[in-house]
C-alpha positions as CSV (number, residue, x, y, z in Angstrom):
1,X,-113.3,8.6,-26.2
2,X,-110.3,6.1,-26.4
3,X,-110.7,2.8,-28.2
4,X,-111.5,-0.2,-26.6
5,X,-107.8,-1.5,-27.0
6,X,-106.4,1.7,-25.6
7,X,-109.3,1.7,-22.2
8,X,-107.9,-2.4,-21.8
9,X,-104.4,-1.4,-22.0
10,X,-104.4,1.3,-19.0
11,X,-106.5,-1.2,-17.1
12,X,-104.0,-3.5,-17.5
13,X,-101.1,-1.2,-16.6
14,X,-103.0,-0.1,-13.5
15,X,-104.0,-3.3,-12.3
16,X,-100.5,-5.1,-12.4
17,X,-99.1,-1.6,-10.9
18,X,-101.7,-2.4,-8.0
19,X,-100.5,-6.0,-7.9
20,X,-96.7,-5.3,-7.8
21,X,-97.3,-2.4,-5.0
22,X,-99.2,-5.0,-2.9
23,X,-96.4,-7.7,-3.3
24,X,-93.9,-5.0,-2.2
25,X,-95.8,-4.1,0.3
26,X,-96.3,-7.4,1.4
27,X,-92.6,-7.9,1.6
28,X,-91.4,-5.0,3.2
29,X,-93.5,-3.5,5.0
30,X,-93.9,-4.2,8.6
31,X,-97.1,-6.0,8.9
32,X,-97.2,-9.6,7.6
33,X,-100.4,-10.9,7.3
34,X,-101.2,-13.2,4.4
35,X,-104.6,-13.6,4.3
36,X,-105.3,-9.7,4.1
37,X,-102.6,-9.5,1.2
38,X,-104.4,-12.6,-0.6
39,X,-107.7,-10.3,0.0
40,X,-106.4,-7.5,-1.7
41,X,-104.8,-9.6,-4.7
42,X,-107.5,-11.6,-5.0
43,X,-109.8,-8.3,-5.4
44,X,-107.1,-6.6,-8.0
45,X,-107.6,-9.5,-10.0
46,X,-111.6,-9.7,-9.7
47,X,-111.7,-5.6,-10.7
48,X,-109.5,-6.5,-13.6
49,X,-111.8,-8.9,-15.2
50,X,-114.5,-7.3,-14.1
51,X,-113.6,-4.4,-15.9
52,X,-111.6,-5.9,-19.0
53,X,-115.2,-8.0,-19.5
54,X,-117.3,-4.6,-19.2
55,X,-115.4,-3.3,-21.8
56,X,-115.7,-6.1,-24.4
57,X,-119.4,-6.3,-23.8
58,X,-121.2,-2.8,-23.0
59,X,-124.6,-2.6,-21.8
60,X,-127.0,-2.5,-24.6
61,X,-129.4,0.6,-24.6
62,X,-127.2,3.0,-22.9
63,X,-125.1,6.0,-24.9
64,X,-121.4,4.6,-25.8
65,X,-120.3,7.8,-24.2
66,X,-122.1,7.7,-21.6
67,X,-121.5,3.9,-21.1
68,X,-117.3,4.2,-21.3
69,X,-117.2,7.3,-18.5
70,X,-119.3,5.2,-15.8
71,X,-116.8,2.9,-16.7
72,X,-114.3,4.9,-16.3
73,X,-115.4,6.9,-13.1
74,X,-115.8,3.0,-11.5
75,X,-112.5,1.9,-12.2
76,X,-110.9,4.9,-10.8
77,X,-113.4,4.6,-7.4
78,X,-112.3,0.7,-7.6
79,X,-108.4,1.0,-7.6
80,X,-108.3,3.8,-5.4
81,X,-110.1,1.7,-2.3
82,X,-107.5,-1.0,-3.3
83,X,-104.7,1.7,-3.2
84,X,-106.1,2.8,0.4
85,X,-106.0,-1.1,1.5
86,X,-102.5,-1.3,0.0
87,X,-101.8,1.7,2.2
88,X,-103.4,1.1,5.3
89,X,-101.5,-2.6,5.2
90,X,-97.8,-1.2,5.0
């Protein structure tokens, strides 16, 4: 398992990724509507802290392991509905 700093640091990366694709997006792709691009930024934001705050404080009673790949598999079912939103918007 990869540290705790490590874990934040790819959620990070993924989650402004997510943001900046949804900006370009935005911008150039052929639909303009801003309330469904403030939806999706708004809910890349709301997985980030979700996430960055599940990491600092894990669920008492439940394995580390098996606690940090829930997390894991979760994150990665999280960004990719926000990747198919990102897609289905350009």
């Amino acid at each position: 398992m990869a540290n705790k700093r490590k874990l934040k640091q790819d959620i990070n990366i993924v989650c402004a990724d997510l943001f900046a694709e949804c900006i370009a997006a935005s911008l150039y792709g052929s639909e303009k509507d801003e309330d469904t691009v403030n939806g999706i930024l708004t809910s890349i934001i709301v997985v980030h802290d979700d996430f960055i705050r599940r990491i600092s404080h894990p669920e008492p009673g439940l394995p580390q392991k098996t606690y940090f790949t829930k997390l894991k598999v979760d994150f990665t079912k999280q960004a990719t509905e926000i990747i198919d939103q990102i897609n289905a918007m350009g």
